[in-house]
C-alpha positions as CSV (number, residue, x, y, z in Angstrom):
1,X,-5.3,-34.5,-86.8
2,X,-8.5,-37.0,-86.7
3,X,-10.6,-37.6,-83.9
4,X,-12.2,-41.0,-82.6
5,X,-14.3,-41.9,-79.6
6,X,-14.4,-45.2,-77.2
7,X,-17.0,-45.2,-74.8
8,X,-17.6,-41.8,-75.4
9,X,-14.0,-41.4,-74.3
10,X,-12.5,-38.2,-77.4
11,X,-9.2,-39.9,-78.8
12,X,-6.7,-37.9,-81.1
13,X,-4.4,-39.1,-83.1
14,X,-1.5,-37.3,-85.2
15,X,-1.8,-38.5,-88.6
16,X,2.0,-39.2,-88.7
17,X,0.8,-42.0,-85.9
18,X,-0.1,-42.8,-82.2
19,X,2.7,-42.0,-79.4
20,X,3.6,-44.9,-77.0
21,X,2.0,-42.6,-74.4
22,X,-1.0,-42.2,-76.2
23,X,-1.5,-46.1,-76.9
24,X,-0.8,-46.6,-72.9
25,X,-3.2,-44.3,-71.6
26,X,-6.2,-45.6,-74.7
27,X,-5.0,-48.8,-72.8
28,X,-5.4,-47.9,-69.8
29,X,-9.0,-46.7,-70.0
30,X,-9.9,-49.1,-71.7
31,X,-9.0,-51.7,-69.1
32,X,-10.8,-49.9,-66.3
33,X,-13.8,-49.6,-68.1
34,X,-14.3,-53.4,-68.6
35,X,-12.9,-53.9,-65.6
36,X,-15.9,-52.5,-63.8
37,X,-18.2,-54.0,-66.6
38,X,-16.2,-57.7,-64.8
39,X,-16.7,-56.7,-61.6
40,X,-20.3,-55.8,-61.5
41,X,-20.6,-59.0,-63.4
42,X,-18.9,-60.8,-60.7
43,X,-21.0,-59.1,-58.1
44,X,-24.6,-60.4,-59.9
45,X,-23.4,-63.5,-60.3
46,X,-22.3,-63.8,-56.6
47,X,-25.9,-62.0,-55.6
48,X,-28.3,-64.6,-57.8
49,X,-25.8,-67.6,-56.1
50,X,-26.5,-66.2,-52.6
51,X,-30.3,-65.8,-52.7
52,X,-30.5,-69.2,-55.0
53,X,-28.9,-70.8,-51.6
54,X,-31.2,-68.5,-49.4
55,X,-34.9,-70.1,-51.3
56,X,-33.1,-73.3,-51.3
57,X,-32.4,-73.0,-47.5
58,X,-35.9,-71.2,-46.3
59,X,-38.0,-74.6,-48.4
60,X,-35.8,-76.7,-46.3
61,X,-36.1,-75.1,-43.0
62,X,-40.1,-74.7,-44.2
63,X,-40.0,-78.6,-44.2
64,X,-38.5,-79.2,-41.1
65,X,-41.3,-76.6,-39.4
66,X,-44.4,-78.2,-41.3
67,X,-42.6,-81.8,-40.2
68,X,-42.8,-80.4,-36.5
69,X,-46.3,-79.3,-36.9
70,X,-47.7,-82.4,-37.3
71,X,-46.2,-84.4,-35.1
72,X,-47.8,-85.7,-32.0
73,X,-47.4,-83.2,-29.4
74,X,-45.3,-86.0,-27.2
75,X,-42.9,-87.1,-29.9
76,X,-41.9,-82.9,-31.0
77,X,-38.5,-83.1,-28.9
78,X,-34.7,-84.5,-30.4
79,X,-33.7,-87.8,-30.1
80,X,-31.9,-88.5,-26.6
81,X,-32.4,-84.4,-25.8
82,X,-34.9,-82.8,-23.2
83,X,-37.5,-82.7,-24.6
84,X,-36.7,-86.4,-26.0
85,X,-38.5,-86.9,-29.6
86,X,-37.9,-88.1,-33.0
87,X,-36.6,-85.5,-34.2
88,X,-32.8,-85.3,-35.4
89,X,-30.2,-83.2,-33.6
90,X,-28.3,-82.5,-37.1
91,X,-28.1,-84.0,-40.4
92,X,-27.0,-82.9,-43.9
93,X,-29.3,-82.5,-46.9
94,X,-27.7,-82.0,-50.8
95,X,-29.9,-79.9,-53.0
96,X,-27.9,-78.9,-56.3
97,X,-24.5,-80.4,-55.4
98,X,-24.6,-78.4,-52.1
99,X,-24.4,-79.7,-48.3
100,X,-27.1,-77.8,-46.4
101,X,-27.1,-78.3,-42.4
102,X,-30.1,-79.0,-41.0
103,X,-29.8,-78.4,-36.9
104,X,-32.6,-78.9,-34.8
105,X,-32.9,-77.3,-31.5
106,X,-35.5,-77.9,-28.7
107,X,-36.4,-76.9,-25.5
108,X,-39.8,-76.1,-23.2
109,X,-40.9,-72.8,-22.4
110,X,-41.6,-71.7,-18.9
111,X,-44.1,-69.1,-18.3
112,X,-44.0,-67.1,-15.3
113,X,-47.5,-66.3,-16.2
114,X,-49.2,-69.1,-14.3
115,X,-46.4,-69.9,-12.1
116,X,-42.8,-71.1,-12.6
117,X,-42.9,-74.6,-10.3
118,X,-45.0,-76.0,-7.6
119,X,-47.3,-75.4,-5.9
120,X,-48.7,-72.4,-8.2
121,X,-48.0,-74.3,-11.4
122,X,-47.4,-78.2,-11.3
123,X,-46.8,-78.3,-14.7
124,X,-44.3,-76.2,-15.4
125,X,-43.6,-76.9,-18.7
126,X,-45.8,-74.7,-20.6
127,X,-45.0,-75.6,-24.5
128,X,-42.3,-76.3,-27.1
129,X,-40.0,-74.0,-28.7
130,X,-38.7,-75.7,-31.8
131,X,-35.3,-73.8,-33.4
132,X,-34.1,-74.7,-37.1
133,X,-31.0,-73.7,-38.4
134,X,-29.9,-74.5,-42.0
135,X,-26.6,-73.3,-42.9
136,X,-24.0,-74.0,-46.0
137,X,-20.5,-73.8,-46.5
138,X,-18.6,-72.6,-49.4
139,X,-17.1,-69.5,-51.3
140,X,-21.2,-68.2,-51.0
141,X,-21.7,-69.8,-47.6
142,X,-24.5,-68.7,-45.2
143,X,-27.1,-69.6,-43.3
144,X,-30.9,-68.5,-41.5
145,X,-32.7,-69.6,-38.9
146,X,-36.7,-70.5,-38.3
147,X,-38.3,-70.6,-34.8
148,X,-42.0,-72.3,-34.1
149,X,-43.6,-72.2,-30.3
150,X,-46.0,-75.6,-30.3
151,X,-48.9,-75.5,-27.5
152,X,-50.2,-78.3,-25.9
153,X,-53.6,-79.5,-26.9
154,X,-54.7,-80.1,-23.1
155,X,-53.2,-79.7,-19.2
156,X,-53.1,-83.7,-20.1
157,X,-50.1,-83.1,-22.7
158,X,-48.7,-80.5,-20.4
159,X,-47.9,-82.5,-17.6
160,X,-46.9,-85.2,-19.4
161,X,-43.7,-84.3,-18.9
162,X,-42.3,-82.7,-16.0
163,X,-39.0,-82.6,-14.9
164,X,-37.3,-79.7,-13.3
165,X,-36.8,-76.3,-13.7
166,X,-33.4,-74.3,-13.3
167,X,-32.9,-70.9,-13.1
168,X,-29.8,-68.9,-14.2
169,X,-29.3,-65.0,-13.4
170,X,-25.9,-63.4,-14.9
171,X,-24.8,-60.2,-13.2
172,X,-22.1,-57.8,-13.6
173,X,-19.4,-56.7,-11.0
174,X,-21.8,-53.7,-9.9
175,X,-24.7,-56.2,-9.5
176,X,-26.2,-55.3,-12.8
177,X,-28.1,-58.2,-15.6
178,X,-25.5,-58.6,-18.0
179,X,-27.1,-58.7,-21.3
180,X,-26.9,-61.8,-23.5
181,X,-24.6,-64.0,-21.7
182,X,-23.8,-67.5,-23.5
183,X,-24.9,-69.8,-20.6
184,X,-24.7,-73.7,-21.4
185,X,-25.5,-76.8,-19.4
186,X,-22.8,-79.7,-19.9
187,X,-23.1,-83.2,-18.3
188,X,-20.2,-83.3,-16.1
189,X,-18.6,-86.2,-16.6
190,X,-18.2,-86.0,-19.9
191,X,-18.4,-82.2,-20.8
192,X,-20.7,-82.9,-23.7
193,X,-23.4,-80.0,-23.9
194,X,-26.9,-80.0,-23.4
195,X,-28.6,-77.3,-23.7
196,X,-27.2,-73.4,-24.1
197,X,-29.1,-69.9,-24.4
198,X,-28.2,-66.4,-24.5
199,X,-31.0,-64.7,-22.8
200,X,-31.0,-60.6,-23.9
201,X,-32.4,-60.2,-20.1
202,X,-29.6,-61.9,-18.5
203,X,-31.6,-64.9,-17.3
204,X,-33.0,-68.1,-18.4
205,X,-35.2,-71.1,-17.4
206,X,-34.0,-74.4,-18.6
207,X,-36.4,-77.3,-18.4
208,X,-33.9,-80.2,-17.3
209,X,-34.4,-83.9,-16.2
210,X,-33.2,-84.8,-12.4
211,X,-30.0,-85.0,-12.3
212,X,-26.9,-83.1,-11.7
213,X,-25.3,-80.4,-14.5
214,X,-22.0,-78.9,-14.6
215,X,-22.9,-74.9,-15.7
216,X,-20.5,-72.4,-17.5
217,X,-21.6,-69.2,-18.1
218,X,-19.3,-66.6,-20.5
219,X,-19.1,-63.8,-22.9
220,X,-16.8,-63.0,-25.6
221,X,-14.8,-60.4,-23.8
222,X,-15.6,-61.0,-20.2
223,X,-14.6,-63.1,-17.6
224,X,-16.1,-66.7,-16.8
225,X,-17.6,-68.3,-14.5
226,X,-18.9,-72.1,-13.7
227,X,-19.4,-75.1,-11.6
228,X,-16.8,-77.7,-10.0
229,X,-17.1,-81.0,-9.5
230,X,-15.3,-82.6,-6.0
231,X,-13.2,-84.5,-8.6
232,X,-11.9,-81.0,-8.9
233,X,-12.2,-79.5,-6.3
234,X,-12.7,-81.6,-2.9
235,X,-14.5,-78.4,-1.0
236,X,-15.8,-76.6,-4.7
237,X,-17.7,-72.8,-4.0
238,X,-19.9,-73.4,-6.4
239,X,-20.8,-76.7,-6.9
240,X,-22.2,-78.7,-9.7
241,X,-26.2,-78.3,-9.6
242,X,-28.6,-80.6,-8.8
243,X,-32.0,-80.1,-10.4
244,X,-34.9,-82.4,-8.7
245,X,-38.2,-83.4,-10.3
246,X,-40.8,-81.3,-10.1
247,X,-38.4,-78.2,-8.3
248,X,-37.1,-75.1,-8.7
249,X,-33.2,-74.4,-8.3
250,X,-31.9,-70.9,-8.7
251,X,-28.2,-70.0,-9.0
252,X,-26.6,-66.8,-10.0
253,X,-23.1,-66.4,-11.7
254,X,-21.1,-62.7,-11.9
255,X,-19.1,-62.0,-15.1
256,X,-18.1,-58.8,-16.0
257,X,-15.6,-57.2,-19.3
258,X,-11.9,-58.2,-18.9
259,X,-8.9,-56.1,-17.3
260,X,-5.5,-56.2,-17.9
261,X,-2.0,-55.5,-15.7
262,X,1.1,-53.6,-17.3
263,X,3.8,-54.9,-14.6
264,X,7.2,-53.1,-13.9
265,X,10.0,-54.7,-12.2
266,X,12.0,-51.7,-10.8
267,X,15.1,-51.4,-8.1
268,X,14.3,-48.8,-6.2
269,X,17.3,-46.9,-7.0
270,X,19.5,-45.9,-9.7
271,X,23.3,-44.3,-11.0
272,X,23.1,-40.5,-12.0
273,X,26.5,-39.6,-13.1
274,X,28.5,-36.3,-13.9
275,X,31.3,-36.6,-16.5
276,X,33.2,-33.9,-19.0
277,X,35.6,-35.3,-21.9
278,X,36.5,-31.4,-22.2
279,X,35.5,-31.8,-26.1
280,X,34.4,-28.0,-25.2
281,X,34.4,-25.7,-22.3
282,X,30.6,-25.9,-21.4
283,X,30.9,-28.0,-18.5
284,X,33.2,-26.0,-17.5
285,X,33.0,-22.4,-14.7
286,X,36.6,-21.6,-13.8
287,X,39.8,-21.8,-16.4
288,X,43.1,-20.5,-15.6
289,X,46.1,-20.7,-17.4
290,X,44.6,-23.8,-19.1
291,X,43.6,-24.6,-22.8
292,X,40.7,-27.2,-23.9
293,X,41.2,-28.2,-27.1
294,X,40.7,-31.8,-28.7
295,X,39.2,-33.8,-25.6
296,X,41.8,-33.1,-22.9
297,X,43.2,-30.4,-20.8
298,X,46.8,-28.8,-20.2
299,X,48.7,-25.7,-19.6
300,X,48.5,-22.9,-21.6
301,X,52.5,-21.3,-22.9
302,X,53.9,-18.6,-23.4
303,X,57.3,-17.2,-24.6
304,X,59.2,-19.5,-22.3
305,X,57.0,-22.6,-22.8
306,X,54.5,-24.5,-21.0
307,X,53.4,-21.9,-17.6
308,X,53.9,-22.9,-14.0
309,X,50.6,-24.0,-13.3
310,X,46.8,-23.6,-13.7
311,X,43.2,-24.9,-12.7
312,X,40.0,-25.2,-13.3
313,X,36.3,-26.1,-11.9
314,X,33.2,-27.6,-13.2
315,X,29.9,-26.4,-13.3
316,X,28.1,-27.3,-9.9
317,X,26.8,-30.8,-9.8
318,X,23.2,-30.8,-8.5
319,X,21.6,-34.0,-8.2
320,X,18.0,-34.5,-8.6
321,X,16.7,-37.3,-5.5
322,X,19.9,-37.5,-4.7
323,X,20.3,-40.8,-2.2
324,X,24.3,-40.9,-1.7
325,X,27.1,-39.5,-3.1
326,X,29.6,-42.3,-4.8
327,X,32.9,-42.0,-6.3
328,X,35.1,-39.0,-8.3
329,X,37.3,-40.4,-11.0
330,X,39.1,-39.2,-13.3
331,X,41.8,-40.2,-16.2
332,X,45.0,-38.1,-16.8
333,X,48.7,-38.0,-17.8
334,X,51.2,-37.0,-15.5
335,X,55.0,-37.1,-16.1
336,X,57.7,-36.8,-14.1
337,X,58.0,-33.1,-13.0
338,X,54.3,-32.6,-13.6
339,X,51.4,-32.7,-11.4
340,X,48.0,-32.5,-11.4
341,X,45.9,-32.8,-7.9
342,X,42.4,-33.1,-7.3
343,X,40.1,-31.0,-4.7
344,X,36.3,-31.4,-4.3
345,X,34.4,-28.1,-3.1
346,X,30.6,-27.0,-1.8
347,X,28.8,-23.7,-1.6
348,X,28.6,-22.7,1.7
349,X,26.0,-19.9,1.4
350,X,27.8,-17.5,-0.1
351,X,31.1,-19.4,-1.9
352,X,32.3,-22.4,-3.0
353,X,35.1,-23.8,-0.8
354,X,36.8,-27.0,0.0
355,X,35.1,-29.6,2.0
356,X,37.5,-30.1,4.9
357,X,38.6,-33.1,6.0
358,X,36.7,-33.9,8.4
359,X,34.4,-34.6,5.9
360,X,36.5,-35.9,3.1
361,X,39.9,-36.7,4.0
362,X,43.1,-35.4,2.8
363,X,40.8,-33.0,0.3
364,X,42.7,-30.1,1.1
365,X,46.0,-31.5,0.4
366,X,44.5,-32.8,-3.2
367,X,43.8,-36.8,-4.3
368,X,46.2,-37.9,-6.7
369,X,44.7,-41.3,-7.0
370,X,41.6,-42.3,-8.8
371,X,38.3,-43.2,-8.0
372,X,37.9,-40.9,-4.8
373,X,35.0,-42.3,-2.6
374,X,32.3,-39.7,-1.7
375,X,30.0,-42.0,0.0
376,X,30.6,-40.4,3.1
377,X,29.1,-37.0,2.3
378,X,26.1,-36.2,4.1
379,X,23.7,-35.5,1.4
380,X,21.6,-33.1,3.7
381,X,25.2,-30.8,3.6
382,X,26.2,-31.7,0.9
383,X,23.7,-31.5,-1.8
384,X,25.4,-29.8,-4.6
385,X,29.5,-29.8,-5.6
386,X,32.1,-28.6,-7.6
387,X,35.1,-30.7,-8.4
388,X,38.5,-28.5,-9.4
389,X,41.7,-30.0,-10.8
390,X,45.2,-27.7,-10.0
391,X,48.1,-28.6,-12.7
392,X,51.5,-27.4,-12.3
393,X,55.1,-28.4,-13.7
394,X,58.4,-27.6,-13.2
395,X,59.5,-28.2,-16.7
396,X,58.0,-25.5,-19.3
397,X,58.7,-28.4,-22.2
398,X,56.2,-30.5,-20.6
399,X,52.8,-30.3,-19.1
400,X,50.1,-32.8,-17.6
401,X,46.6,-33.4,-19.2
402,X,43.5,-34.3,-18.2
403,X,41.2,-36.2,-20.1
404,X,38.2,-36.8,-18.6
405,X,36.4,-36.6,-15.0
406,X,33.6,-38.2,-13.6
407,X,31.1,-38.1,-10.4
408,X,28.7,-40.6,-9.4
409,X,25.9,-40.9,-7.7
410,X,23.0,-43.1,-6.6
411,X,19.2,-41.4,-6.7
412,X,15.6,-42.8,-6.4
413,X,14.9,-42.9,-9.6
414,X,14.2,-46.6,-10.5
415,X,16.4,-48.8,-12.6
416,X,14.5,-52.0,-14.6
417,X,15.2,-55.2,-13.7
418,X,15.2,-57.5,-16.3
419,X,14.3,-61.4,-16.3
420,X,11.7,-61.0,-12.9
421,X,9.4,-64.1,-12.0
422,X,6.8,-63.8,-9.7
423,X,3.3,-64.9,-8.6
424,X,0.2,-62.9,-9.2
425,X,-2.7,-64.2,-6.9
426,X,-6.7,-63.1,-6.9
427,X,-8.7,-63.4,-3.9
428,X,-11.4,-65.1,-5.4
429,X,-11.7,-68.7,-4.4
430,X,-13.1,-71.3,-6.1
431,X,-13.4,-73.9,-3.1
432,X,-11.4,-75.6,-0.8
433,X,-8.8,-78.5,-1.2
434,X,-8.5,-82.0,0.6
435,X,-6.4,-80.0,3.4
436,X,-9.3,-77.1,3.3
437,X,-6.6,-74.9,2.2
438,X,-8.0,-72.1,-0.3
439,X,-7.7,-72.3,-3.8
440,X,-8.4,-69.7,-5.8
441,X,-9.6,-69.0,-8.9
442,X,-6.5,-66.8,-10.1
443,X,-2.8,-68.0,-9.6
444,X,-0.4,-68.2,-12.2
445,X,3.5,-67.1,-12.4
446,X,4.9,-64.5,-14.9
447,X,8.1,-63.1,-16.0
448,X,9.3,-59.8,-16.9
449,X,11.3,-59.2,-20.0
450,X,14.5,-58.0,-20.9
451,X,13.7,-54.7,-20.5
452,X,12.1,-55.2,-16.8
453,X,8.0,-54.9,-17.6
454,X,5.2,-57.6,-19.1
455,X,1.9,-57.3,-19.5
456,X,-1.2,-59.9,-18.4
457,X,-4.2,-59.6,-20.3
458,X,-7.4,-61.0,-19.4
459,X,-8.0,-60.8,-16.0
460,X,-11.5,-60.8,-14.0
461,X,-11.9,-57.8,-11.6
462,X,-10.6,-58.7,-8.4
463,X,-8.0,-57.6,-5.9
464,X,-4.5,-59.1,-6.7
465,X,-1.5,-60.0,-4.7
466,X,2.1,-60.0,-6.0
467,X,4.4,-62.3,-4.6
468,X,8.3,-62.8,-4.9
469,X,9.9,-66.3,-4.0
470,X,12.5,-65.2,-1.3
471,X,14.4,-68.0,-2.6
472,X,15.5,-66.2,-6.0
473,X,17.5,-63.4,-3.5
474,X,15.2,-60.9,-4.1
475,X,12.4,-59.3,-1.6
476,X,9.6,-57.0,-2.7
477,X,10.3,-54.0,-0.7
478,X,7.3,-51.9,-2.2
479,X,4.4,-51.6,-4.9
480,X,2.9,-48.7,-6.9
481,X,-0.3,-48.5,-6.4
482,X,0.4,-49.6,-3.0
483,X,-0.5,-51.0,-0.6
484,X,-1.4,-54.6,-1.6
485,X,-3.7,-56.2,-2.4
486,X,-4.0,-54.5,-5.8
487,X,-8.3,-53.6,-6.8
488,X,-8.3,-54.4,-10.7
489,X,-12.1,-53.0,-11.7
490,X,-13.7,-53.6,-15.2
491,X,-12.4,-52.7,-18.2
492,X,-9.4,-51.3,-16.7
493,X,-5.7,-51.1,-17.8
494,X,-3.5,-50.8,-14.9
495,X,0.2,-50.1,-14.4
496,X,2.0,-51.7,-11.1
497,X,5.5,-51.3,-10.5
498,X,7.2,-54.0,-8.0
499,X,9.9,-52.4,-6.4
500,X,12.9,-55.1,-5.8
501,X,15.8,-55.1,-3.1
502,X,18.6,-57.9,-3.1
503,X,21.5,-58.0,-0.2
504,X,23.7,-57.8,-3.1
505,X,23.6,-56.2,-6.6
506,X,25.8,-54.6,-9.4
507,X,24.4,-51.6,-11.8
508,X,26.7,-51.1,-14.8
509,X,27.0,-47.9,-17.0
510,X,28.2,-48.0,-20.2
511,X,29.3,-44.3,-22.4
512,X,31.5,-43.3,-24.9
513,X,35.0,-41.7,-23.5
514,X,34.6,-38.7,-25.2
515,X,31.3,-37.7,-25.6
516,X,29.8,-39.3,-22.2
517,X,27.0,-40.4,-24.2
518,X,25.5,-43.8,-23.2
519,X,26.3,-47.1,-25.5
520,X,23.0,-49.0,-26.2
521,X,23.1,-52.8,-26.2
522,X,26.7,-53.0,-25.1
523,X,27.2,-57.0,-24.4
524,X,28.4,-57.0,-20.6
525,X,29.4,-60.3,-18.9
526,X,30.0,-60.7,-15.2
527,X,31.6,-64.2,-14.0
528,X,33.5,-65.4,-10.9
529,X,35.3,-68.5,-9.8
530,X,32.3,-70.3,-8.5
531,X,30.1,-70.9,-11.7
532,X,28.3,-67.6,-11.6
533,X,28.1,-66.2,-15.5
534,X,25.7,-64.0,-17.4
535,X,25.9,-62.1,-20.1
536,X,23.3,-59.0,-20.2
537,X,23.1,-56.2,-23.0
538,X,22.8,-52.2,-22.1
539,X,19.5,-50.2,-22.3
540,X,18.9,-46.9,-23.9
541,X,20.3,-45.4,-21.0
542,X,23.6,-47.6,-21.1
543,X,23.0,-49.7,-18.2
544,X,22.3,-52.9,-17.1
545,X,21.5,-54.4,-13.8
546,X,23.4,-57.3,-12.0
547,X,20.5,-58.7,-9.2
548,X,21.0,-60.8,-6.8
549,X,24.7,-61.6,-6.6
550,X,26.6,-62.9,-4.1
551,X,29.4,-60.9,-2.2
552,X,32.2,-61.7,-4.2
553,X,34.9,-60.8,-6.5
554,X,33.8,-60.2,-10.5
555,X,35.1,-60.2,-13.5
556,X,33.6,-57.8,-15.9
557,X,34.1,-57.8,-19.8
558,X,32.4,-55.6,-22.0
559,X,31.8,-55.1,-25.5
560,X,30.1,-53.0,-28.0
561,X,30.3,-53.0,-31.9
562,X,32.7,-49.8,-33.4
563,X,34.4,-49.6,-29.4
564,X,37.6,-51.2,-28.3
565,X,37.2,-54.0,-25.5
566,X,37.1,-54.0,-21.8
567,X,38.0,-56.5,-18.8
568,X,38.5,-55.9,-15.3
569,X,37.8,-56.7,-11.5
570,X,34.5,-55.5,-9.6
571,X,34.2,-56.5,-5.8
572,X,30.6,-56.6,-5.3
573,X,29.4,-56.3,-1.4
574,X,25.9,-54.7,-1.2
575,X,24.5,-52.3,-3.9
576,X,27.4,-51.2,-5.8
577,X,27.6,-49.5,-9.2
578,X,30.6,-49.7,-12.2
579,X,30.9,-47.1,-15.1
580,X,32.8,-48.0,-17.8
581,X,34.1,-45.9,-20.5
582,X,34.8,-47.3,-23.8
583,X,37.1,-45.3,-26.6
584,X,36.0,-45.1,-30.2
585,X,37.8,-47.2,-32.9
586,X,38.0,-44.9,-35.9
């Protein structure tokens, strides 16, 4: 065995030779190590490149401060700028095959020190505040920034110049300076900007010719705020401003950190169903002279054959915010000489027992046809039930199943709506128009998704109104929070449901036969004769919502991958509700 080092890495090697292993891993290190030898390599170049631009950038920007220096006091200011000068508002410079940016910025200084405008200081513009900026581009780009303050010799040089003065205070929702605001003077017309500043305080003095200034004032983050021109606006809030020689003209603006709005678009009702497939007996609190086996139901035998007859009950059905009762359906087999009948029961204190017929009629005789309605059932009486199934034959070679049962209900808890528009309104106005109507400074129209909810980012605090166009068949019975209008503060995510009501409307639940389990994204089309056609797809919960419809007659096809097909008639005439059980395909 002989030993050898690399970087004071201990190698060794067989003497019959080097494994594949061994020559991967020497590899391996070896790699890394002048890999970080590269990088640091890469890094000092990039580091002498970055302060070679720096030095190369501060001499420049040195110029263009010792240029300023001695220049005549009246000719420091940018050519066509206030103050106006010789100076050059940008301009590129090429020092070692490199573009440098050389931008020149210049404004006056107001001190409140000896006065801010007439009559306690008639000059108001104190001195010059010169601002260079040189910046490159490139894989090292960068840039830095020098600032000079240049004082006038006399009060001669001082006044030389007046103009007018405008003040701009930024506050918060809560009245508050908002710190650092980007505030920037444009000429209206053509939107091209004059001057800008980003005051830490939350106010600034601009030193402006007569004349009249459109004003935005922002913040990355927050809302916005400006002026409006009657171009825009015939009756503007806040129009543009008009500064006047000599004068001071204050104006305030409120901005404040954005909101946002997680909108629901709910009916304010939904199915609740009961339903056994009997693949067990757990749904299940009565059995006589029955067997459960396989999905379905019969009688149980005995020496002779199939017995006389049998029943059995389910578990008590206890809605939740139970609304109304619906239907009780079920799905059997009945030859001739066999029988099965249906009864529907309630607990009366002490035991469950058939609700008579005044209530439901011809229960104690038993239904023999499916769906039974139970929409008459006073919920306040009837708040819980049983449903019970009696078979009997008179041939012990044959016997009647059951396969499945079902009761319905409608509840309050909400169902989505899917596909929603609506208006969303602020109360904030931004002026008046040519009929001195309002108009305000938030109104835009949004939709819901396909799964009922959307979400607007960006809003200002304010208080909101939603609004539904009656014209779509829909009417906005309800909102959570509630009432309207809606307060959106600061920096707030909020939730508001819309709760939606239509003369007409069709919810649809989809499930597996057997199980009772819901199908998700089953494809369900409803049509009619008069053009009416849409094709929506089941949620998690298996259902999807038909609103607004006209009272009419449907037709109804569903389908859903690995499930046989399904086509049929709904009549639709108020809020109705269809489930629909789909079998297997193996």
């Amino acid at each position: 065995m002989r030993k050898f080092s690399i970087f004071n890495f201990q190698f060794s090697i067989n003497e019959k030779g080097i494994t594949l292993i061994e020559v991967l891993v020497g590899t391996f290190l070896v790699l890394l190590v002048f890999m970080g030898i590269f990088g640091a390599y890469q890094l000092g170049i990039k580091v002498v490149g970055q302060s070679k631009n720096k030095i190369i950038a501060t001499e420049i920007a040195n110029g263009e401060i010792e240029k300023i220096r001695n220049l005549p006091y009246q000719s420091i200011g940018v050519i066509g700028s206030f103050p106006d000068g010789v100076l050059e508002g940008s301009k590129i410079i090429t020092r070692n095959n490199i573009d440098f940016i050389v931008e020149t910025r210049m404004d006056y200084v107001i001190d409140p020190a000896d006065g801010i405008s007439p009559p306690e200081d008639g000059c108001p513009n104190d001195y010059k505040r010169a601002e260079v900026k040189v910046s490159w581009s490139g894989v090292l780009s960068g840039d830095l920034k020098l600032v000079i303050d240049v004082v006038p010799l006399n009060l001669s040089q001082e006044c030389a110049e007046t103009g007018g003065i405008f003040l701009v205070s930024v506050f918060d929702a809560y009245g508050l300076m908002v710190p650092s605001p980007l505030i920037e003077i444009k000429e209206p017309e053509t939107d091209v900007l004059i001057k800008n500043a980003t005051p830490i305080e939350g106010r600034h003095f601009f030193s402006l010719p007569a004349g009249i200034y459109k004003i935005e004032v922002s913040k990355t983050d927050y809302s916005s705020e400006r002026t409006y021109g009657i171009n825009e606006i015939a009756i503007p809030q806040k129009p543009h401003l008009i500064v006047l020689e000599g004068q001071l003209t204050e104006n305030s603006f409120s901005i404040d950190k954005l909101s946002s709005f997680s909108v629901e678009t709910l009916s304010p009702w939904g199915l609740g169903y009961f339903s056994d497939s009997f693949l067990n007996e757990n749904k299940i609190s009565e059995l006589l002279e029955l067997v459960v086996s396989g999905g379905q139901v019969q009688l149980a035998t005995d020496d002779v054959g199939y017995k006389e007859a049998g029943f059995l009950a389910s578990v008590a059905i206890a809605p939740d915010n139970l609304i109304i009762w619906k239907d009780f359906s079920f799905n059997d087999l009945e030859e001739a000489e066999t029988q099965i009948s249906y009864n529907v029961l309630y607990f009366d204190g002490e035991n469950w027992v058939l609700i008579p017929d005044t209530d439901l009629s011809g229960n104690s005789t038993g239904f023999m046809v499916s769906p039974v309605d139970l929409s008459g059932l006073d919920v306040n009486n009837y708040s819980q039930l049983k449903v019970k199934a009696n078979f009997s034959t008179t041939n012990p070679e044959k016997t009647p199943i059951l396969y499945d049962w079902q009761v319905s209900w409608k509840n309050s808890q909400a169902t989505p709506i899917a596909n929603i528009s609506f208006n969303l309104q602020g109360a904030k106005l931004i002026g008046k128009d040519g009929d001195e109507q309002p108009v305000y400074k938030y109104s835009q129209n949004h939709t819901t998704g396909g799964d009922g909810r959307t979400n607007i980012p960006n809003l200002e605090w304010d208080s909101y109104t939603f609004f539904i166009n009656p014209a779509i068949g829909l009417k906005l019975e309800d909102t959570e929070p509630s009432p309207q209008p809606i307060g959106l503060n600061p920096e707030t995510s909020l939730t508001v449901i819309l709760y939606l009501k239509a003369q007409n409307s069709l919810l649809v639940a989809v499930q597996n036969i057997e199980t009772g389990e819901p199908i998700f994204s089953a494809n369900v089309r409803l049509y009619n004769d008069s053009g009416f056609d849409i094709v929506q797809y089941t949620d998690e919960k298996g259902e999807t919502y038909f609103i607004p419809l006209e009272a009419d007659t449907y037709t109804i096809e569903v389908q859903a991958s690995g499930y046989s097909n399904y086509s049929s008639a709904v009549s639709v005439s108020g809020d109705e509700t269809k489930i629909i059980n789909l079998e297997q395909i193996e």
